[in-house]
N, C-alpha and C positions, 0 to 999 in steps of 0.2 A: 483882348483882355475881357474878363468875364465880368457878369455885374452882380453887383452884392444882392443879397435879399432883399426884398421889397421891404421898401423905409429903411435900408442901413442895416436890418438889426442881424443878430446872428443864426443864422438859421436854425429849428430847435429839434427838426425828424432828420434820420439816416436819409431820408428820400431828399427831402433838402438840400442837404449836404452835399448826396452824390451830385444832387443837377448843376450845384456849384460849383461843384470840383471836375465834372466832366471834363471840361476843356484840356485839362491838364494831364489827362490819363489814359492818352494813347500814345504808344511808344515811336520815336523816330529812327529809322533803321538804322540810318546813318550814324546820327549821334552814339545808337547804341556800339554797333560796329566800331566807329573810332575812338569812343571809353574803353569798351573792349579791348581793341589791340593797343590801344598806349598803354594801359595798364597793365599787360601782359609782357609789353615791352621793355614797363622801369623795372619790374618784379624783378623778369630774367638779367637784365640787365645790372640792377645788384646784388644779386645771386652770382652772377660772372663776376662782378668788381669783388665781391668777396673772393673767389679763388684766386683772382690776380693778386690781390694781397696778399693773402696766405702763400702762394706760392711765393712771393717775392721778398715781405717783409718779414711774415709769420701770422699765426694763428690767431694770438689776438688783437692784432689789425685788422683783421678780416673782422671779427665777430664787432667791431666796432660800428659795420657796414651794414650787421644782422637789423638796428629798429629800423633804419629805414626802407629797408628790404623786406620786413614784416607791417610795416605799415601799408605798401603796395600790395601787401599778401591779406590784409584788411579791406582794402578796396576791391580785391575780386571775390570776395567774401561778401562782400555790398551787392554786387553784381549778382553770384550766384545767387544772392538771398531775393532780387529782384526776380530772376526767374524763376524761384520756387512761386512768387505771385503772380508769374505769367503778365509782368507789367515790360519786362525787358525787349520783348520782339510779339510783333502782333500772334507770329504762327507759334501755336501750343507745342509742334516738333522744337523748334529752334531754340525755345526757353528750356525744353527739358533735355537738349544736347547737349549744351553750349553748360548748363547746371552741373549736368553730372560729370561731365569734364573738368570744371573748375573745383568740384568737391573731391575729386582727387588730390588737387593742391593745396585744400584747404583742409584736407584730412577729415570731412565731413560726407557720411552718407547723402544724397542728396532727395531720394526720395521720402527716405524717414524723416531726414532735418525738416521736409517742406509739412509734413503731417504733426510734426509735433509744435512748428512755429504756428500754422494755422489753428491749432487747438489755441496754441496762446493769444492768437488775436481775438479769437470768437469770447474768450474766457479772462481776459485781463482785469484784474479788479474787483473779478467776481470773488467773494470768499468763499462760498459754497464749492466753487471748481480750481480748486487751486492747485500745482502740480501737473500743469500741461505746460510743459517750453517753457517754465518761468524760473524766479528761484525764489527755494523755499521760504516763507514767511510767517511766522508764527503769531495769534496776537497775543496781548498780555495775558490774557484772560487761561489762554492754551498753554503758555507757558509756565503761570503758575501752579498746572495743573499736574505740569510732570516731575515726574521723579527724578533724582538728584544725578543718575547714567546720564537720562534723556537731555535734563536740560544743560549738559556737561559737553553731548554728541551738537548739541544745536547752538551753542557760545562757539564752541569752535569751527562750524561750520562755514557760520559768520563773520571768524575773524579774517581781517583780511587778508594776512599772509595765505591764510587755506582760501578765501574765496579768489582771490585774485594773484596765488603764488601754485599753488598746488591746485587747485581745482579746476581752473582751465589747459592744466598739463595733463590730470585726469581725462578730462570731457574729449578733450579732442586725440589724444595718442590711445588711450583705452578703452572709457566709456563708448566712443562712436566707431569701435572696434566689434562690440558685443553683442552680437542679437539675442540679448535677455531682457526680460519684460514686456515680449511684444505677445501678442495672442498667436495662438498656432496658426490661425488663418490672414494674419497680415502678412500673408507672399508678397507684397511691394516692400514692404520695409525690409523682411527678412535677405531678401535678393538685392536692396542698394545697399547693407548692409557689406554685404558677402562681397558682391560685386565690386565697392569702392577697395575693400579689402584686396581682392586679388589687384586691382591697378596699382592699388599701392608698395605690394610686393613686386611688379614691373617694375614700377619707378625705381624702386630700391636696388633692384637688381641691375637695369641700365646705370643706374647713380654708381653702383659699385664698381661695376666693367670698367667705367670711363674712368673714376677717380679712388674708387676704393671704396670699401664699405664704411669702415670710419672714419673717412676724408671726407665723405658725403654726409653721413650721418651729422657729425660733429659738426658741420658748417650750417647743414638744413636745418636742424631740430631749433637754434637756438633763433633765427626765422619765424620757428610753426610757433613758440613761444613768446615772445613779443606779440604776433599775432591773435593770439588765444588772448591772454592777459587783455587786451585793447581794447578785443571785441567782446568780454565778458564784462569788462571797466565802463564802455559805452551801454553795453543792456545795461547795467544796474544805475547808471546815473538817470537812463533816460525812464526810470522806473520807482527807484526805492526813494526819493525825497521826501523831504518834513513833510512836505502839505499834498501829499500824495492821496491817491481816494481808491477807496476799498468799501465793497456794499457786501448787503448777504445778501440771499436769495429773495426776488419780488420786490427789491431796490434798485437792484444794479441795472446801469443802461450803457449801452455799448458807446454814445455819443459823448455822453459825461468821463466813460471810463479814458476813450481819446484825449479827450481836454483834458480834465483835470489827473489821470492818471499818468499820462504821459508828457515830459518835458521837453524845454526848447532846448536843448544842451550849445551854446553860444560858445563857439570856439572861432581862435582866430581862421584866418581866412583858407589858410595853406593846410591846415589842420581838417577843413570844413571840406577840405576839396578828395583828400585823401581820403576822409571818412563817407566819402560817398553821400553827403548833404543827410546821414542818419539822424544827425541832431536834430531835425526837424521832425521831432518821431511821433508827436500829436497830432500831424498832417499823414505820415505816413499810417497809423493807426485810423484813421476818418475815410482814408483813401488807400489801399496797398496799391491801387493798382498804378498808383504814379512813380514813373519812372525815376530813381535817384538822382537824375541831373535837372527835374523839373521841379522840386522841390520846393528851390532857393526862391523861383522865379513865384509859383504858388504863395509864400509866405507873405515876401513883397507883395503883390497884386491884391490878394483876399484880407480885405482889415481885419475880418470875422476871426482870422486865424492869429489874431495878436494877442488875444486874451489868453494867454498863456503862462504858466510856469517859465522864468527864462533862467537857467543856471549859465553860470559862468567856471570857467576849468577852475579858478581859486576856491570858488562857492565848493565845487562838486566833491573838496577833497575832503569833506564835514560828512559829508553824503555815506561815509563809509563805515563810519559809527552807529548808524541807525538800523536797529532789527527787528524789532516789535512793534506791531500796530496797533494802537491804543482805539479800540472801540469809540471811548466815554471820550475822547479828547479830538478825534477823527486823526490823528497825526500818526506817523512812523516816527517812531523814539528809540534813543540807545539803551540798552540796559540799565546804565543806571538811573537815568532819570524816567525810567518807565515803572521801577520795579522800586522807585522812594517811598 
């Protein structure tokens, strides 16, 4: 077990921090190895119970089978996200195989996704750099700036049926289909782009052989759906909260952005296991390179790491009325009481 900073108190440099958190931030092969295959195993495994159903009972019995089936499809989405940080296996080959194989399943290029999550760690909180891997956030101040289109495209962008109904159907079936907006010279992005795309028409094409193209279709998509929806439900809660912190340029600090920008998302335990320990997303912003099943044990051990934001799943469901960042108040507020 590690020891806290000299005198208790909280460590207050990145360097600090790293030397506190070292312990925790070298990956175990094994462990990663058998996360890996079980969870590749419940995945498949309700993926199959779903066609035993559908063949047996019917169609939506099986789709009954799709959250939990997409919930396991959120855990190697955990995974691949660890080996975009090269925290999942010590060799740099093994995270970046083992990544772009599972971003086939998660319908995520895996090179691009890893270039534009890292923009977002380097940049969270910053208002100056906003618009790398995050989602959009406007403050009052910008919003009352625009015109009656604009601020018409960004209420509803916000709203949650489009953030968390259609928008995560967008990002992952289309948007992470498209190599637009990248510069001509990102050949990594443009080729995990292209590349995940041609697997994915494999997959589709084997999926169709065996079972049919819309027997596969129809059972798979509403899987990648539950999935989407989860993992973009988890970014925003472990992000967009009332007392969330936002600097502008020659304020912002990457250790504060950690802490106070990112939450403890406190879900029960079966929920915590499945989501890959991400709720701890102030520890994993402080540290990427610790591995998702070290987390939990991180959090316990280090007290430093309790002064935290904690939300709870009842808390988090407030969490989705809030779109604007009040300068003068420091707070993220909903439109109406932002705009009183």
């Amino acid at each position: 077990m590690p020891e806290e900073s000299a005198g208790g108190s909280t460590p207050a440099s990145i360097e600090d921090w790293n030397r506190l958190l070292r312990p925790y931030s070298t990956p175990a092969t094994l462990a990663s190895l058998t996360q890996l295959t079980l969870t590749l195993a419940l995945m498949f495994g309700g993926f199959a119970g779903m066609l035993l159903l559908e063949a047996n009972v019917g169609y939506w019995a099986a789709i009954c089978l799709a959250p939990i089936t997409g919930l396991f499809l959120v855990r190697l989405f955990i995974i691949q996200h660890d080996c975009g940080h090269q925290s999942y296996f010590r060799q740099r080959w093994a995270c970046d195989l083992v990544g772009r194989c599972l971003g086939v399943l998660t319908m995520t290029p895996y090179l691009w996704w890893k270039r534009d999550h890292d923009w977002h760690h380097s940049a969270s909180g910053d208002l100056s750099r906003r618009g790398y891997g995050d989602i959009d956030t406007l403050t009052v101040r910008e919003y009352r700036a625009l015109g009656g289109w604009h601020r018409f495209r960004y209420r509803l962008y916000r709203h949650p049926l489009v953030l968390f109904g259609l928008g995560p159907l967008y990002q992952f079936l289309l948007r992470h289909r498209l190599p637009v907006g990248l510069r001509k010279d990102d050949r990594r992005s443009i080729v995990s782009i292209l590349g995940t795309n041609l697997a994915l028409a494999a997959m589709l094409a084997v999926g169709g052989l065996l079972l049919g193209f819309w027997r596969f279709s129809a059972l798979w998509l509403p899987v990648v759906a539950v999935a989407a929806t989860v993992g973009v439900w988890m970014f925003f809660v472990q992000h967009q909260f009332e007392k969330t912190y936002w600097a502008g340029r020659g304020e912002w600090s990457f250790v504060t952005a950690a802490l106070q920008g990112c939450s403890y998302y406190r879900l029960p335990r079966i929920l915590e296991w499945v989501t890959g320990s991400i709720g701890y997303h102030h520890i994993h912003h402080l540290a990427s390179r610790i591995p998702n099943y070290r987390l939990r044990a991180c959090f316990s051990e280090v007290v430093a790491l309790r002064a935290v934001t904690i939300i709870e799943f009842r808390q988090s469901l407030a969490c989705s009325r809030l779109a604007l960042w009040c300068e003068d108040r420091q707070r993220l507020l909903g439109f109406r009481e932002a705009l009183a």
